[in-house]
C-alpha positions as CSV (number, residue, x, y, z in Angstrom):
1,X,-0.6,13.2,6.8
2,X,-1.9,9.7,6.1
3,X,-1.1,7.7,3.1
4,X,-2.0,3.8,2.1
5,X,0.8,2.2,0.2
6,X,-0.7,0.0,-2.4
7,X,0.6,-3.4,-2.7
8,X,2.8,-3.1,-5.5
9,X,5.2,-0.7,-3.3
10,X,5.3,-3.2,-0.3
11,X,6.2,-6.0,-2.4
12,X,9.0,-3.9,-3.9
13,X,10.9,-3.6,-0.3
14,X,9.9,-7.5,0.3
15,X,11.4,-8.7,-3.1
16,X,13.9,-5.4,-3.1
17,X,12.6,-5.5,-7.6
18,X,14.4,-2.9,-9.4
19,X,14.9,-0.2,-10.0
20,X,11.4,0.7,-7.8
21,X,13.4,-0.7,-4.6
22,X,15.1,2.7,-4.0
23,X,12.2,5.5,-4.1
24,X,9.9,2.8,-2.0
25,X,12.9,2.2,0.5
26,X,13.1,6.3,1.2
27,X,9.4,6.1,1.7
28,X,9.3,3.2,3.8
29,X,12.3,5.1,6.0
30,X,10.0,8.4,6.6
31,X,7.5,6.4,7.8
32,X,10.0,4.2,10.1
33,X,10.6,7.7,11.8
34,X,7.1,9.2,12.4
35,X,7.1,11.6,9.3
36,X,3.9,9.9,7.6
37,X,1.4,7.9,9.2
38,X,1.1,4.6,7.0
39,X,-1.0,2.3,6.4
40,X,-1.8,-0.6,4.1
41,X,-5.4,-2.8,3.8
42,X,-5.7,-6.1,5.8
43,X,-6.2,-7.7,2.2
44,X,-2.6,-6.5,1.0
45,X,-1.3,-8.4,4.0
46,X,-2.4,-12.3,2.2
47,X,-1.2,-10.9,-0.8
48,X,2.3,-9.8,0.6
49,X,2.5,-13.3,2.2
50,X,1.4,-15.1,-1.3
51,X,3.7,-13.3,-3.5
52,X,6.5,-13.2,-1.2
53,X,6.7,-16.5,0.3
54,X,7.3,-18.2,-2.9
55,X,10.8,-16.4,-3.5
56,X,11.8,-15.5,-0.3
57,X,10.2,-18.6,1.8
58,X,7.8,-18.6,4.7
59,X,10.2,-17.6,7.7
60,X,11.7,-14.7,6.0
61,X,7.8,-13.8,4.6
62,X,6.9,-13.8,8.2
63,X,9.9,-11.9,9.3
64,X,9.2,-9.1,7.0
65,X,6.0,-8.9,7.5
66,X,5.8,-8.4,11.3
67,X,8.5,-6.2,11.1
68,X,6.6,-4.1,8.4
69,X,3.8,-4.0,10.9
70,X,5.9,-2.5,13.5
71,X,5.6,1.1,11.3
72,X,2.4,0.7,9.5
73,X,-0.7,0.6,9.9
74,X,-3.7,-2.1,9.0
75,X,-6.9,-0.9,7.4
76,X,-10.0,-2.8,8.5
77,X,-12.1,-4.5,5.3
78,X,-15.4,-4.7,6.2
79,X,-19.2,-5.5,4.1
80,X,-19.3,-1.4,3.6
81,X,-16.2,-1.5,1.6
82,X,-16.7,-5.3,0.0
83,X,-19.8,-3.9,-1.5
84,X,-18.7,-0.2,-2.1
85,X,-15.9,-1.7,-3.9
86,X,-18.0,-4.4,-5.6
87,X,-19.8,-1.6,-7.5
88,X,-16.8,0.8,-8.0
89,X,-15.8,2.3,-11.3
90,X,-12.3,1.1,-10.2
91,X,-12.4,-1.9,-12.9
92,X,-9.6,-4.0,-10.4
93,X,-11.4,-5.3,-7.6
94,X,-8.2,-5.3,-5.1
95,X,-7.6,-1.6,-6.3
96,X,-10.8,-1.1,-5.2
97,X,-10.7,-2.2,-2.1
98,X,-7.3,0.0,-0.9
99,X,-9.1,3.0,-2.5
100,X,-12.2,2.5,-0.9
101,X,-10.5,1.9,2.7
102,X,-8.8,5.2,2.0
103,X,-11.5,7.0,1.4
104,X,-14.0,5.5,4.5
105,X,-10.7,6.5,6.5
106,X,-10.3,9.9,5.4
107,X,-6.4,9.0,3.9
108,X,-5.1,11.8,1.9
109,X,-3.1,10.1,-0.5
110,X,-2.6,6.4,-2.0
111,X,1.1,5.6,-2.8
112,X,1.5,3.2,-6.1
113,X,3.5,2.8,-9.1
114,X,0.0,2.1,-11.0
115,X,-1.6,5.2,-10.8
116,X,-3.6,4.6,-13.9
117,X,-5.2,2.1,-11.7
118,X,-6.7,4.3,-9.3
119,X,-7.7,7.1,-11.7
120,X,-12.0,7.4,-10.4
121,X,-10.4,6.7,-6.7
122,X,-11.4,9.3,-4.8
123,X,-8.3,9.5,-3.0
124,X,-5.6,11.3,-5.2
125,X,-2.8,9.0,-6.4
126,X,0.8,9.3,-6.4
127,X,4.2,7.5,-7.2
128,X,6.7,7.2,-4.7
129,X,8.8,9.1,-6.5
130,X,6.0,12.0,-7.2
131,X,5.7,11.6,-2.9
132,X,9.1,12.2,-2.3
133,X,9.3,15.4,-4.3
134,X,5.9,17.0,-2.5
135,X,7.9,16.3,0.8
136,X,10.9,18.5,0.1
């Protein structure tokens, strides 16, 4: 199974925000032992660093990240998706982007706490939460 963890749930293990740290932790854990395959977009990457580095600094931003890339995967953005996404029904551009990556690479699911977000994705949405229950 292949999911893409929208941004909102990376930044939740980077900044450990409550109460969403737990259910994104336990997700994060399935993947560090081969139960999902993972990935995020190259794009959530700058915005992990951005959003991160002003709270937790630049060494521990870089840190985090590399370790993060260890156990997930980086989707490629290229013109196909920029201008897939640039016409999308999706109404946020960045939310356009993961769920247009998703679907070019055949993902079947897109992990966020904003699901309302990704409502005329093509790729079905879930929270982590909704997830975790499907995988008992």
């Amino acid at each position: 199974m292949k999911v893409v963890l929208d941004t909102n749930i990376i930044l939740d293990i980077a900044l450990k925000r409550t109460p969403f740290y737990n259910e994104s932790a336990k997700l994060i854990s399935l993947i560090g032992v081969g139960k999902i395959n993972a990935f995020i977009t190259a794009t959530t990457i700058t915005d992990i660093y951005y959003v991160s580095r002003k709270s937790q600094g630049h060494a521990t931003t870089i840190s985090f990240i590399t370790s993060l890339l260890k156990i997930i995967n980086v989707l490629s953005i290229d013109s196909k998706i920029i201008l897939k996404s640039l016409k999308s029904d999706i109404k946020d551009f960045e939310d356009a982007i993961q769920a247009n990556a998703a679907s070019f690479n055949q993902i079947d699911y897109l992990i966020t706490r904003n699901k309302k977000d990704f409502i005329k994705s093509d790729i079905k949405a879930l929270t982590p939460k909704e997830f975790l229950k499907e995988q008992e």
